[in-house]
TORVOLUM-905119 format. One record per atom (N, C-alpha, C, CB): residue number from 1; residue in one letter; atom name; z, y, x. Coordinates in Angstrom, 1 decimal. Glycine has a CB too. Example, Ala and Ser with C-alpha at 12.3 -4.5 7.8 and 13.67 -1.06 7.14 Angstrom:
<rs>
+-----+-----+------+--------+--------+--------+
:   n : res : atom :     up :  north :   east :
+-----+-----+------+--------+--------+--------+
:   1 :   A :    N :    7.8 :   -5.7 :   13.2 :
:   1 :   A :   CA :    7.8 :   -4.5 :   12.3 :
:   1 :   A :    C :    7.8 :   -3.3 :   13.2 :
:   1 :   A :   CB :    9.0 :   -4.5 :   11.3 :
:   2 :   S :    N :    7.1 :   -2.2 :   12.8 :
:   2 :   S :   CA :    7.1 :   -1.1 :   13.7 :
:   2 :   S :    C :    7.9 :    0.0 :   12.9 :
:   2 :   S :   CB :    5.7 :   -0.6 :   14.1 :
+-----+-----+------+--------+--------+--------+
</rs>
This chain:
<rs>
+-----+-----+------+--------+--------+--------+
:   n : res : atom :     up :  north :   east :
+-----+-----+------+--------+--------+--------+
:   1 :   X :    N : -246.0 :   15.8 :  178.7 :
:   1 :   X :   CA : -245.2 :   17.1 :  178.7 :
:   1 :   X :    C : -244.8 :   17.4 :  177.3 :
:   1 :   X :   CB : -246.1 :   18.2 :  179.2 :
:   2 :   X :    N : -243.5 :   17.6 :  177.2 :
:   2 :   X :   CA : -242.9 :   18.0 :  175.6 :
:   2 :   X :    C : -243.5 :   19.3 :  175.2 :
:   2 :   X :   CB : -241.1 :   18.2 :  175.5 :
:   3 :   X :    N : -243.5 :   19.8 :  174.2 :
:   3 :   X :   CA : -244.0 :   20.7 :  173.3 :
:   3 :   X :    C : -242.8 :   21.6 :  173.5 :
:   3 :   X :   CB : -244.5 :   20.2 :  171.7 :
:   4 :   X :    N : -242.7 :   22.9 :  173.6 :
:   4 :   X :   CA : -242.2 :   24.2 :  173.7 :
:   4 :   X :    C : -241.5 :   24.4 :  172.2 :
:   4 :   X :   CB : -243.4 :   25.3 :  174.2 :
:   5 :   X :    N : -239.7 :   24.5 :  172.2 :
:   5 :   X :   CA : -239.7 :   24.3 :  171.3 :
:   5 :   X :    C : -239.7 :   25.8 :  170.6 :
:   5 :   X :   CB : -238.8 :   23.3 :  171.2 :
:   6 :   X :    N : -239.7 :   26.1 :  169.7 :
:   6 :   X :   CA : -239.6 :   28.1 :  169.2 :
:   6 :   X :    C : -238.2 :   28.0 :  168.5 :
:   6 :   X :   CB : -241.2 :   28.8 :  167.6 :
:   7 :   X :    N : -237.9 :   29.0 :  169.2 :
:   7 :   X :   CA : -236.3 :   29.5 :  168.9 :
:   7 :   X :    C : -236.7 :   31.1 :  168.3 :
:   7 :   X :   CB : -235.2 :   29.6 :  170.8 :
:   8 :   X :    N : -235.4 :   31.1 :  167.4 :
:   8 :   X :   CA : -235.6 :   32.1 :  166.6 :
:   8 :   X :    C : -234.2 :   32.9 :  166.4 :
:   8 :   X :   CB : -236.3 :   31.4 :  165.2 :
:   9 :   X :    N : -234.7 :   34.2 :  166.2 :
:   9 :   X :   CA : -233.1 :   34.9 :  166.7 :
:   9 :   X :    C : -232.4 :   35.1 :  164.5 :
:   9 :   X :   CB : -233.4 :   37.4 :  168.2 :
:  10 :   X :    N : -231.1 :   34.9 :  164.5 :
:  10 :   X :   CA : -230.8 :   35.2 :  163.2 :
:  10 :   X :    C : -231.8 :   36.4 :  162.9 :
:  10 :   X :   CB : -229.1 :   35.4 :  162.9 :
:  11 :   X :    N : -232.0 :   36.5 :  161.6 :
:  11 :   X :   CA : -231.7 :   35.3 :  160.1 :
:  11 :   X :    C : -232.7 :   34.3 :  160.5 :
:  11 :   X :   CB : -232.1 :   36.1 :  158.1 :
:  12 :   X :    N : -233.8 :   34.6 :  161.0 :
:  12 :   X :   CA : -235.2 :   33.8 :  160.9 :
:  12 :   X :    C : -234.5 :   32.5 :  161.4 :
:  12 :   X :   CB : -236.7 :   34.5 :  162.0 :
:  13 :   X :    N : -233.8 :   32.0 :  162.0 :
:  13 :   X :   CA : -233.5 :   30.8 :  162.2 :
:  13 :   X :    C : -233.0 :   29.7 :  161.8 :
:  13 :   X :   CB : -233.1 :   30.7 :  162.7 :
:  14 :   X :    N : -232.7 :   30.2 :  160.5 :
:  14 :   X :   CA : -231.8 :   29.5 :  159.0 :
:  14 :   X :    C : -233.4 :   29.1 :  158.6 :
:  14 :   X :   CB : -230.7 :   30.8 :  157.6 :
:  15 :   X :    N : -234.5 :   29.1 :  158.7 :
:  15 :   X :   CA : -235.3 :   28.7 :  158.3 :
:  15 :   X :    C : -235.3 :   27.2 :  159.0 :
:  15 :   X :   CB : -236.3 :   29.7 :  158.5 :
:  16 :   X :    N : -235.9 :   27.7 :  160.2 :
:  16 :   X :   CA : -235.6 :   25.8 :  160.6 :
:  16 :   X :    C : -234.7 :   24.9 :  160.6 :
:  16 :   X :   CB : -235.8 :   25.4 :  161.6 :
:  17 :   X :    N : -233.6 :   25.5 :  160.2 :
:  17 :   X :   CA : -232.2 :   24.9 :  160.0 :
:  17 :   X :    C : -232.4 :   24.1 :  158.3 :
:  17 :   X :   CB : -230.8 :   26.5 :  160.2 :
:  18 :   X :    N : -233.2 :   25.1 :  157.4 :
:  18 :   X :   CA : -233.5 :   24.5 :  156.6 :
:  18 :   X :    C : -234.4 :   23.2 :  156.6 :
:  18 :   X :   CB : -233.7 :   25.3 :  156.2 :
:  19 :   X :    N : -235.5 :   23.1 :  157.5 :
:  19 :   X :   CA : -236.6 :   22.2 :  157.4 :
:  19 :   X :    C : -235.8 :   21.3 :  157.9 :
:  19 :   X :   CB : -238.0 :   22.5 :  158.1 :
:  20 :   X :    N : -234.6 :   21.4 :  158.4 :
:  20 :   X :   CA : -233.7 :   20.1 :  159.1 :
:  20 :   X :    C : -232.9 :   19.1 :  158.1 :
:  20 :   X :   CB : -232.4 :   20.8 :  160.1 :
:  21 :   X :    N : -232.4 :   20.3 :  157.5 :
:  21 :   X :   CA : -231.6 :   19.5 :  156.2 :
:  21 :   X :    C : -232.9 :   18.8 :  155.6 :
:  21 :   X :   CB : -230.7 :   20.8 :  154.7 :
:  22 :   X :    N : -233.5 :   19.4 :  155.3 :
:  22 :   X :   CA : -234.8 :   18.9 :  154.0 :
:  22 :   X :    C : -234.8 :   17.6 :  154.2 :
:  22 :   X :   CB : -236.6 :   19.4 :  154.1 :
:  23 :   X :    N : -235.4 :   17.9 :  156.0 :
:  23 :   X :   CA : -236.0 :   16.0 :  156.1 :
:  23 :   X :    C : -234.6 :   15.6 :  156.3 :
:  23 :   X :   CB : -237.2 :   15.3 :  157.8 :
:  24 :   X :    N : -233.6 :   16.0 :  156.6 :
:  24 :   X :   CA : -232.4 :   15.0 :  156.3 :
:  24 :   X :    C : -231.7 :   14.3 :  154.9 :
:  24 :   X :   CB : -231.4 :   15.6 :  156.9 :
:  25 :   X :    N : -232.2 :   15.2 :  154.2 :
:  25 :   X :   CA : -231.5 :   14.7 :  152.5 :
:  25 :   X :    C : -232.7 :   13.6 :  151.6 :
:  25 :   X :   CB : -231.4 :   16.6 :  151.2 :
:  26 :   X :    N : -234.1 :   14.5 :  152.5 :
:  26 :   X :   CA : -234.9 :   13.8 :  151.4 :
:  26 :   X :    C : -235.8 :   12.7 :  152.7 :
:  26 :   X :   CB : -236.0 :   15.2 :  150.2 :
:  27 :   X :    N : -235.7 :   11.3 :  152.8 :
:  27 :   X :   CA : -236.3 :   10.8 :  153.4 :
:  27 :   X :    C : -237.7 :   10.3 :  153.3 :
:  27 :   X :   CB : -235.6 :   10.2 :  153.5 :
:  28 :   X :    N : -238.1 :   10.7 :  152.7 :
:  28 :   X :   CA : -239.9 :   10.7 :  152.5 :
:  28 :   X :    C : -240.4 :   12.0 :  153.0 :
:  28 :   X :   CB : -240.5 :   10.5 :  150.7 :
:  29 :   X :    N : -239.3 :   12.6 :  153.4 :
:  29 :   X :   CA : -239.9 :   14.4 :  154.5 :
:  29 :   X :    C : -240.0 :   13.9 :  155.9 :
:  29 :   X :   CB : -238.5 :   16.1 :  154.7 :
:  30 :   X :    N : -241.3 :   14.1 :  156.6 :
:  30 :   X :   CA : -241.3 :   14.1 :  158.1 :
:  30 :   X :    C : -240.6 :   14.8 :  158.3 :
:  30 :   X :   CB : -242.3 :   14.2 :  158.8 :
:  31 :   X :    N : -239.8 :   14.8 :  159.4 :
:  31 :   X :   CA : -238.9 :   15.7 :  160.0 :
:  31 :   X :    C : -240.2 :   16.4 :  161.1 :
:  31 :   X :   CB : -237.4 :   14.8 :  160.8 :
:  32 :   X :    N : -240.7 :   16.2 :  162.0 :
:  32 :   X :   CA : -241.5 :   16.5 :  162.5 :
:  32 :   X :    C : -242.1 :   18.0 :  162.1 :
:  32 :   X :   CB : -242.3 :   15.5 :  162.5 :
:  33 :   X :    N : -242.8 :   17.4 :  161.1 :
:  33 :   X :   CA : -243.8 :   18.3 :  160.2 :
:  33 :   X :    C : -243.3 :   19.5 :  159.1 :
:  33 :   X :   CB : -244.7 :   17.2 :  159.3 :
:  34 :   X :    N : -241.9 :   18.8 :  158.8 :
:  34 :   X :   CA : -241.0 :   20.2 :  158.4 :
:  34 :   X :    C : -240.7 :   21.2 :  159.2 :
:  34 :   X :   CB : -239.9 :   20.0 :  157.9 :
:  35 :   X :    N : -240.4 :   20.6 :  160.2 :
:  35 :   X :   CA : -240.2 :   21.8 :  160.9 :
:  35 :   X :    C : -241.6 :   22.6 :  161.8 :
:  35 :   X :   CB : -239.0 :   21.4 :  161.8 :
:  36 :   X :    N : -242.4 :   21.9 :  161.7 :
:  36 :   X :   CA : -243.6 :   22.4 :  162.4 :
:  36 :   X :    C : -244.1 :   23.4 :  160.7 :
:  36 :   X :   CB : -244.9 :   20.7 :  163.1 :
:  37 :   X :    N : -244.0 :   23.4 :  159.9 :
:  37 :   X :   CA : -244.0 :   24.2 :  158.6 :
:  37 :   X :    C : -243.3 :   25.4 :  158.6 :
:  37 :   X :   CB : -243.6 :   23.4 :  157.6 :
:  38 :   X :    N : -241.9 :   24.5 :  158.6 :
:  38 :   X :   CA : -241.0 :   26.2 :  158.7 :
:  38 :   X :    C : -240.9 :   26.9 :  159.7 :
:  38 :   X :   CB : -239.5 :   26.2 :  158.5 :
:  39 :   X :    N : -241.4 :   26.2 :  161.2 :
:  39 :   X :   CA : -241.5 :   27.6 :  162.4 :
:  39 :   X :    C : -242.4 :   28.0 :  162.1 :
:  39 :   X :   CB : -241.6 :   27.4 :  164.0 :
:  40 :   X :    N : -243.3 :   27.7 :  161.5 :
:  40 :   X :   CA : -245.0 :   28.3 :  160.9 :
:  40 :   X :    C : -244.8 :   29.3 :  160.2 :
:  40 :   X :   CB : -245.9 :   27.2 :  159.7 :
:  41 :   X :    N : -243.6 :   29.2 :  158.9 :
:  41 :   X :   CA : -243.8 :   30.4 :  157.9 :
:  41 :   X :    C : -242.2 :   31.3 :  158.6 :
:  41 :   X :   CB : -243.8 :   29.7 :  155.8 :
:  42 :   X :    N : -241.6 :   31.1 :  159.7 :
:  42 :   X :   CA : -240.8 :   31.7 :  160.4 :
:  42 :   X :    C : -241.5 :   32.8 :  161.4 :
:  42 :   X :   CB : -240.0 :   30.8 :  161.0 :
:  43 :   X :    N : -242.6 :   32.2 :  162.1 :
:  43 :   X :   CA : -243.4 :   33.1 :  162.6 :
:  43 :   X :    C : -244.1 :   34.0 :  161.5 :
:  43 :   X :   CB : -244.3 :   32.5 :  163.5 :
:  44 :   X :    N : -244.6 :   33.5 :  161.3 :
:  44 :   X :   CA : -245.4 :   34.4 :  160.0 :
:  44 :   X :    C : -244.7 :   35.4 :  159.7 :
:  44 :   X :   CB : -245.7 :   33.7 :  158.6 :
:  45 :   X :    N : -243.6 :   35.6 :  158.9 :
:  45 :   X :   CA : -242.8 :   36.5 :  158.6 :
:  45 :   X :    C : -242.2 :   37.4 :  159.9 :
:  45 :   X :   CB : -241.7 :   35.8 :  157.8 :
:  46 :   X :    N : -242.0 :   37.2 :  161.0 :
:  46 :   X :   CA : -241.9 :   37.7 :  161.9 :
:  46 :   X :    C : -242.6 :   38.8 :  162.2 :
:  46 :   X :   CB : -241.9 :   37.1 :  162.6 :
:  47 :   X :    N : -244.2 :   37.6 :  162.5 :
:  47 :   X :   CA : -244.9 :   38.5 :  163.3 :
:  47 :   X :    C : -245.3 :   39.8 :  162.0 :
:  47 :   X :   CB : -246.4 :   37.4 :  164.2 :
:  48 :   X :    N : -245.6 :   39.5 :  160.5 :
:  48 :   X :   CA : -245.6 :   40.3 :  159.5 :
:  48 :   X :    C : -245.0 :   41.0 :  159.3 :
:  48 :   X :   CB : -245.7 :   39.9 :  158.8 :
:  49 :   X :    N : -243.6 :   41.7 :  159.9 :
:  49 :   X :   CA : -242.4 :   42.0 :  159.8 :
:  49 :   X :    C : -242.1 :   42.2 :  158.3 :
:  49 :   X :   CB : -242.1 :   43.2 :  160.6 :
:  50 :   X :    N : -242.2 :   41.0 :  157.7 :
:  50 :   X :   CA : -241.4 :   40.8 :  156.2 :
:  50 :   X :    C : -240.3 :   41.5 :  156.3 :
:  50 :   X :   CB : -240.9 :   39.2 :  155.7 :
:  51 :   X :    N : -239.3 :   41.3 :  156.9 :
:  51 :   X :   CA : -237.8 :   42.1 :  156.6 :
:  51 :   X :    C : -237.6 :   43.3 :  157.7 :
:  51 :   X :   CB : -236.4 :   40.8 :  156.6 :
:  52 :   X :    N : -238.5 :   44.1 :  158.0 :
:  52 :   X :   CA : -238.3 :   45.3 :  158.5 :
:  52 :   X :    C : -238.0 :   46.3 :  157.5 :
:  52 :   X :   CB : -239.4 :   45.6 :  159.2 :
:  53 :   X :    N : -236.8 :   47.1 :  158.3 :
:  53 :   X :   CA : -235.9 :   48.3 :  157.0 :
:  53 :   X :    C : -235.1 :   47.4 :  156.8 :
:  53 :   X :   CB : -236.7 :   49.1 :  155.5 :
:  54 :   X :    N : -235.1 :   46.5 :  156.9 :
:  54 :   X :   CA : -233.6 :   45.3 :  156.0 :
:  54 :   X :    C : -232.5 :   45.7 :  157.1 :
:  54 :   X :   CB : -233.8 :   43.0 :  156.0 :
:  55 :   X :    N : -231.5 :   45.7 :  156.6 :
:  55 :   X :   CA : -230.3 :   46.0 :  157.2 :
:  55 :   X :    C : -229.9 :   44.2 :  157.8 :
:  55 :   X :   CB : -229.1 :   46.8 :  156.0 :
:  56 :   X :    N : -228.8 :   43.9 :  158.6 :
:  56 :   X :   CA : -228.7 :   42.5 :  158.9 :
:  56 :   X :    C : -228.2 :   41.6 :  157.4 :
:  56 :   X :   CB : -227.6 :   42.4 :  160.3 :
:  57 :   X :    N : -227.5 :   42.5 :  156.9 :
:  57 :   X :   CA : -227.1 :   41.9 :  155.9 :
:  57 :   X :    C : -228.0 :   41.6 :  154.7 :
:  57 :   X :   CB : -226.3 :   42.5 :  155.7 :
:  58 :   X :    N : -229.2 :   42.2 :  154.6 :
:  58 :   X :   CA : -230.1 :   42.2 :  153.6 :
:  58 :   X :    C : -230.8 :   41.0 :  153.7 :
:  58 :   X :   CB : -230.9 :   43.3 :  153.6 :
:  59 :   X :    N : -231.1 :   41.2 :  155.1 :
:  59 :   X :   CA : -232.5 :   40.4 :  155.9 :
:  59 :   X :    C : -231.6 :   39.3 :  155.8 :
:  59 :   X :   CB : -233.2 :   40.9 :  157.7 :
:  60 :   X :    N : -230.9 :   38.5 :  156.0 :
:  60 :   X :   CA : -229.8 :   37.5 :  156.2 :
:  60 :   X :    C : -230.0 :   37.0 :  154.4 :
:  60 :   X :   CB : -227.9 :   38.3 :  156.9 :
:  61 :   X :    N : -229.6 :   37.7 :  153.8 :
:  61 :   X :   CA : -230.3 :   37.6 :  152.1 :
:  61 :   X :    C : -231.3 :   36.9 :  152.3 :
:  61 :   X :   CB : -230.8 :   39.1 :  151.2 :
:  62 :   X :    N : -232.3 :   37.3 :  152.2 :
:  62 :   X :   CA : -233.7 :   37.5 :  152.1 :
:  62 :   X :    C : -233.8 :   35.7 :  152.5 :
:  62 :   X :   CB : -234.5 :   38.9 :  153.2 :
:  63 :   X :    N : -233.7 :   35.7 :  153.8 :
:  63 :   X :   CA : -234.1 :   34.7 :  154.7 :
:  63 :   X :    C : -233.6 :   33.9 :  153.3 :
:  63 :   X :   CB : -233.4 :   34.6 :  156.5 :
:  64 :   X :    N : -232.1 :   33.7 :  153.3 :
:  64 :   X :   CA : -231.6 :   32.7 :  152.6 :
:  64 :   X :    C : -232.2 :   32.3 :  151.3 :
:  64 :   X :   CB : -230.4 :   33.1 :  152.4 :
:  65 :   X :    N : -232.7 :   33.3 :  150.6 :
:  65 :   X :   CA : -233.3 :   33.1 :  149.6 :
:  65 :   X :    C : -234.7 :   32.5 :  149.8 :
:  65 :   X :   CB : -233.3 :   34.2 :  148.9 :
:  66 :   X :    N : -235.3 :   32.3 :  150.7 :
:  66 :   X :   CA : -236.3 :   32.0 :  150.8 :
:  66 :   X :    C : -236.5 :   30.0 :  151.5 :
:  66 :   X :   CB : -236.8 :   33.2 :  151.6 :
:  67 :   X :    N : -235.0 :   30.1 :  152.2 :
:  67 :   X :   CA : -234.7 :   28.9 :  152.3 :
:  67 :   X :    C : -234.9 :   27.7 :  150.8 :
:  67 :   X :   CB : -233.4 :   29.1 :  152.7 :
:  68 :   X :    N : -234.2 :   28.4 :  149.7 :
:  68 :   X :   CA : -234.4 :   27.3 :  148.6 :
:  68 :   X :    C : -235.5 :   27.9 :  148.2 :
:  68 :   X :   CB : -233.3 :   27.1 :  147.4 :
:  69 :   X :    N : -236.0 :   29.1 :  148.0 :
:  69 :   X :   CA : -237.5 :   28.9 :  147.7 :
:  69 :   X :    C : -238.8 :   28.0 :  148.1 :
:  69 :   X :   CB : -237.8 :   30.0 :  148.0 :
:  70 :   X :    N : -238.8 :   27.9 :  149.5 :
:  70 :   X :   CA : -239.5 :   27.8 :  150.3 :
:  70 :   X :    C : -239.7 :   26.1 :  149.5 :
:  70 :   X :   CB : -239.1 :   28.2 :  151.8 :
:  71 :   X :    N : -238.5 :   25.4 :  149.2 :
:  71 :   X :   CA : -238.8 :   23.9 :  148.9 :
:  71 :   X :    C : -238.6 :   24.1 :  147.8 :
:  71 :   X :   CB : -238.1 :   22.8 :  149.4 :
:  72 :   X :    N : -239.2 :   25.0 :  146.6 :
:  72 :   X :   CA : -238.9 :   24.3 :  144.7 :
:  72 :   X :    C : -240.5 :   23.7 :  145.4 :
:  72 :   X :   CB : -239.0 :   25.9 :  142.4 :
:  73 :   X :    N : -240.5 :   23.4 :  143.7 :
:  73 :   X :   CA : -242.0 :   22.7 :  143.0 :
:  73 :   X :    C : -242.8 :   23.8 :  143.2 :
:  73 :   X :   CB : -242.0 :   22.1 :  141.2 :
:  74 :   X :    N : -242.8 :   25.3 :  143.0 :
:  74 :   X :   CA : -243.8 :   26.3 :  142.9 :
:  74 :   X :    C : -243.7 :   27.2 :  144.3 :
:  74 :   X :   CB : -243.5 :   27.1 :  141.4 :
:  75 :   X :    N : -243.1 :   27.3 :  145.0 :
:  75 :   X :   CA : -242.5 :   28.3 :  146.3 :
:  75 :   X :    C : -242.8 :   30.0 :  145.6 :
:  75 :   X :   CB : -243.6 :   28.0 :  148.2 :
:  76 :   X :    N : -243.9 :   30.1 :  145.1 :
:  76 :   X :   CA : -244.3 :   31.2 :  145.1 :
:  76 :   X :    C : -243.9 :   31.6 :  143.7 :
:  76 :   X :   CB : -245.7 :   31.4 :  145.5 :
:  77 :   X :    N : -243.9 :   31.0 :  142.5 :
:  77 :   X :   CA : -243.3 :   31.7 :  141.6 :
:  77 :   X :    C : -242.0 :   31.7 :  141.7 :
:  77 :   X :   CB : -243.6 :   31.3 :  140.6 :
:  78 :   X :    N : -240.6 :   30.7 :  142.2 :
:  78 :   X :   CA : -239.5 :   30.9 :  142.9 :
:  78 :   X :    C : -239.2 :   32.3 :  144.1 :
:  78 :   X :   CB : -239.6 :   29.5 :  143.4 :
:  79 :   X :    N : -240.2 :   32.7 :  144.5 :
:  79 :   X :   CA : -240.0 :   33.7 :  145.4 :
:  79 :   X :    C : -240.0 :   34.8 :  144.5 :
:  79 :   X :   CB : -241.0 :   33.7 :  146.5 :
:  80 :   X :    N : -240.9 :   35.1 :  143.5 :
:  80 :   X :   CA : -241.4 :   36.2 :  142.6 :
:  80 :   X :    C : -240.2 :   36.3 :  141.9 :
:  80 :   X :   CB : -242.8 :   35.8 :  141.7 :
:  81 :   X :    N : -239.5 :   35.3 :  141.3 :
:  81 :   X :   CA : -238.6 :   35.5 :  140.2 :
:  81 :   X :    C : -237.3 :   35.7 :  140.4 :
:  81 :   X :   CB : -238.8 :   34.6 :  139.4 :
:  82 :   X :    N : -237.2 :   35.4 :  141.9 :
:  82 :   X :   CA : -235.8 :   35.9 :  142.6 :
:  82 :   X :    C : -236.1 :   37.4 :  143.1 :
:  82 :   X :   CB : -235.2 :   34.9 :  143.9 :
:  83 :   X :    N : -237.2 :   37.6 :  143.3 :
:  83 :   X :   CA : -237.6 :   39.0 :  143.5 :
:  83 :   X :    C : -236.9 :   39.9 :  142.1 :
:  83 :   X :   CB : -239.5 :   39.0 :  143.6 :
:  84 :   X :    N : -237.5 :   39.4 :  141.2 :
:  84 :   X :   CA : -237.1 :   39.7 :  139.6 :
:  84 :   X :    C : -235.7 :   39.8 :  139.9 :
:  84 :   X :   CB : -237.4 :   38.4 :  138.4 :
:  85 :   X :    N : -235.0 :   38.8 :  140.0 :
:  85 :   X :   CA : -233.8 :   38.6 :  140.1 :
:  85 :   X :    C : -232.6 :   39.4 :  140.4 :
:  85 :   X :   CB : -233.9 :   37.8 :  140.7 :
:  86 :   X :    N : -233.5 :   39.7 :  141.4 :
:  86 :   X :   CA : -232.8 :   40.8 :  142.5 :
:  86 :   X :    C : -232.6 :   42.4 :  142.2 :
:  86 :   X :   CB : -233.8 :   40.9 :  144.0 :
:  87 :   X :    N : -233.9 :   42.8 :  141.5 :
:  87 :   X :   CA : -233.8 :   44.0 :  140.8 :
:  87 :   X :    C : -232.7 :   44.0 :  139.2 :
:  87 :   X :   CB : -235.6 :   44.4 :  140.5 :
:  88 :   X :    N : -232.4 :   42.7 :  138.6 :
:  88 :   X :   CA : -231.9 :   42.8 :  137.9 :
:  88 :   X :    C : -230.2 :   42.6 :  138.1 :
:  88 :   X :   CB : -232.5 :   42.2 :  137.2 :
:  89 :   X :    N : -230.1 :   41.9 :  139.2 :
:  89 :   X :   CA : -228.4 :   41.5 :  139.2 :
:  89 :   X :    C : -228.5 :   41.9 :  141.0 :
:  89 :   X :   CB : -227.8 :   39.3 :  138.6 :
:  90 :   X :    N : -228.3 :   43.1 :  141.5 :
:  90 :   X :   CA : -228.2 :   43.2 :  142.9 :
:  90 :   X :    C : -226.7 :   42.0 :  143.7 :
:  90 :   X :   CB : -228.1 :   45.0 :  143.0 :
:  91 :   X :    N : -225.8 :   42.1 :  143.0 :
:  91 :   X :   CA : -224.7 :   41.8 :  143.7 :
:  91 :   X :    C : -224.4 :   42.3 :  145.1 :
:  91 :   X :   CB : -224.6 :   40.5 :  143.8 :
:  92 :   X :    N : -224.1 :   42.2 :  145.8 :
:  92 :   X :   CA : -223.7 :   42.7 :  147.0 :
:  92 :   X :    C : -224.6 :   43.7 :  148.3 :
:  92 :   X :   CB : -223.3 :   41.4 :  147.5 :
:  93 :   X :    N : -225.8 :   43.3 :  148.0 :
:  93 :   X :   CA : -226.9 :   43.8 :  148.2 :
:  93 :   X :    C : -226.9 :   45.1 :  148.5 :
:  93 :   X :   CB : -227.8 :   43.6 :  147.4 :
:  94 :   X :    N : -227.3 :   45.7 :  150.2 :
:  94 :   X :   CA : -227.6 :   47.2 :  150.1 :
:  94 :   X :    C : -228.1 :   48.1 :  149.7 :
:  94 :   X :   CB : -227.7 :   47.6 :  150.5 :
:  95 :   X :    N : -229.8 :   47.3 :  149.4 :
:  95 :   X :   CA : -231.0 :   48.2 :  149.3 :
:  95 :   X :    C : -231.8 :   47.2 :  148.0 :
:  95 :   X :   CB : -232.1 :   48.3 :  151.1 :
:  96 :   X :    N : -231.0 :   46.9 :  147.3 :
:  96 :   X :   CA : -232.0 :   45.4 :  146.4 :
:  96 :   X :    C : -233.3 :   46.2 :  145.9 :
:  96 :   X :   CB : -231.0 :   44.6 :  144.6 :
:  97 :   X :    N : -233.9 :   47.0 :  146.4 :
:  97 :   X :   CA : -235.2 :   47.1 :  146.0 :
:  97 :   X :    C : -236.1 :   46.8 :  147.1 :
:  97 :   X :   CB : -235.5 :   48.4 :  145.5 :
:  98 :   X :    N : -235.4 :   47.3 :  148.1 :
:  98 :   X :   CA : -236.4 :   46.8 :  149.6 :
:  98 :   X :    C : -236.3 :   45.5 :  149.7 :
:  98 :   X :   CB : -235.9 :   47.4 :  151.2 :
:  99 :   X :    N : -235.3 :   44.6 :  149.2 :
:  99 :   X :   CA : -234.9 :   43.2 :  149.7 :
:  99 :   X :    C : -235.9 :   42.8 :  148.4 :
:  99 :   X :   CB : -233.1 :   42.7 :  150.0 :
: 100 :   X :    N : -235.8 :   43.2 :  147.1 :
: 100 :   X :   CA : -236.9 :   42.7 :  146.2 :
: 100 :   X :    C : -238.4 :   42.5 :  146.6 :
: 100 :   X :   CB : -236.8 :   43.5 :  145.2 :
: 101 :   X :    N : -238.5 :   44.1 :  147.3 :
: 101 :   X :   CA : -239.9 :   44.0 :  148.1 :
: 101 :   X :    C : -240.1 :   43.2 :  148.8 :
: 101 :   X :   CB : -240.3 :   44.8 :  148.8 :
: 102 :   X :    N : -239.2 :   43.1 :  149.8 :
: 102 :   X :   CA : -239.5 :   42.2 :  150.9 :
: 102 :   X :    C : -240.0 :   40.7 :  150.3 :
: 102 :   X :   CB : -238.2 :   42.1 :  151.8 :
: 103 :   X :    N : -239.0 :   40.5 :  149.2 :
: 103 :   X :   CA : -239.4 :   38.9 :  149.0 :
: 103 :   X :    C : -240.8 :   39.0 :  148.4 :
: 103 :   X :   CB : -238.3 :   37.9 :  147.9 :
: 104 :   X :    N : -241.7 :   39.9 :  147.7 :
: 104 :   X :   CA : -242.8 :   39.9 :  147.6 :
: 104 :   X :    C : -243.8 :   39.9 :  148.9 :
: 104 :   X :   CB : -243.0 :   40.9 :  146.8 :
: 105 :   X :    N : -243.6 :   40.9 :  149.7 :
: 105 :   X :   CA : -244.4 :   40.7 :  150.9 :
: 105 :   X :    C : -244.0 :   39.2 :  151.9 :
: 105 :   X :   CB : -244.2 :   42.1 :  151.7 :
: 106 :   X :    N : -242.9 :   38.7 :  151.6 :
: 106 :   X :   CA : -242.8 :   37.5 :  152.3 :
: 106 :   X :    C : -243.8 :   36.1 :  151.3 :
: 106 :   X :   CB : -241.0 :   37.2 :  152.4 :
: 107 :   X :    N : -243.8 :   36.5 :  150.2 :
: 107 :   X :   CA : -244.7 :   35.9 :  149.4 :
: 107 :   X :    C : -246.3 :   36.3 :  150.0 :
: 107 :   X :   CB : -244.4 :   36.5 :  147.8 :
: 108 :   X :    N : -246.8 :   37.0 :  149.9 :
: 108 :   X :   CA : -247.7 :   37.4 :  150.5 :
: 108 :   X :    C : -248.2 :   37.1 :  151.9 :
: 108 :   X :   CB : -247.6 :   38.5 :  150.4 :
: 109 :   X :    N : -247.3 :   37.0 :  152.7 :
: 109 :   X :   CA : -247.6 :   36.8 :  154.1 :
: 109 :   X :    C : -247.7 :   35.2 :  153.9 :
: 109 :   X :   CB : -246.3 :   37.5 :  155.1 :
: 110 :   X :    N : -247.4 :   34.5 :  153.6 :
: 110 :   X :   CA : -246.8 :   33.1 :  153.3 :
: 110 :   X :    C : -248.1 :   32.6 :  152.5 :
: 110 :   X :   CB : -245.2 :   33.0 :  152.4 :
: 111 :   X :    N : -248.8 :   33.6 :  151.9 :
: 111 :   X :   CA : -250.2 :   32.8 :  150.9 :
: 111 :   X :    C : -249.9 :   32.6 :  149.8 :
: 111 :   X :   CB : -250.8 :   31.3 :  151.2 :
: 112 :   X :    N : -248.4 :   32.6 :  149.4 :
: 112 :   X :   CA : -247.7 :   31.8 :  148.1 :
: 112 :   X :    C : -248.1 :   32.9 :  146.9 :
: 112 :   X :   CB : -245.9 :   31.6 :  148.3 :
+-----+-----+------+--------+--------+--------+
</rs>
């Protein structure tokens, strides 16, 4: 019997869309196991409601940023310093303090 696969409604779904590229660019990534990682830290953030109060457009941010976070060398200082980031250069951003928050509590939820 196949394994159930977890579908995820936007933004949260750019996450596994990421673990897809990964193991596609970098071939020493299980594909398998990336994505068994990023539906991992896709639920997590869900069920944690990381981007609750985010507008779609924020939360759509957020996710994205956490996409290249999620794969540096450090995840969690990469998460922190776009947090930083965010309070210093908002760009387009509705609420860049809630979306700064958020990427801390998505840090948090995540262990990172």
């Amino acid at each position: 019997m196949a394994a159930a696969v977890q579908v995820f409604e936007p933004p949260l779904d750019q996450l596994v869309a990421t673990a897809d590229a990964v193991a596609q660019a970098r071939p020493e990534v299980d594909p398998d196991l990336a994505r068994e990682v990023f539906v991992e830290a896709a639920t997590l953030l869900h069920n944690g409601l990381a981007l609750d109060g985010l507008d779609e457009h924020d939360a759509s941010a957020v996710v994205a940023g956490l996409c290249l976070d999620l794969v540096a060398e450090d995840p969690g200082a990469a998460i922190r310093a776009r947090s930083e980031a965010t309070l210093a250069s908002p760009g387009d951003l509705h609420d860049a303090e809630a979306v700064a928050a958020s990427y801390l509590v998505s840090a948090s939820i995540l262990r990172l």
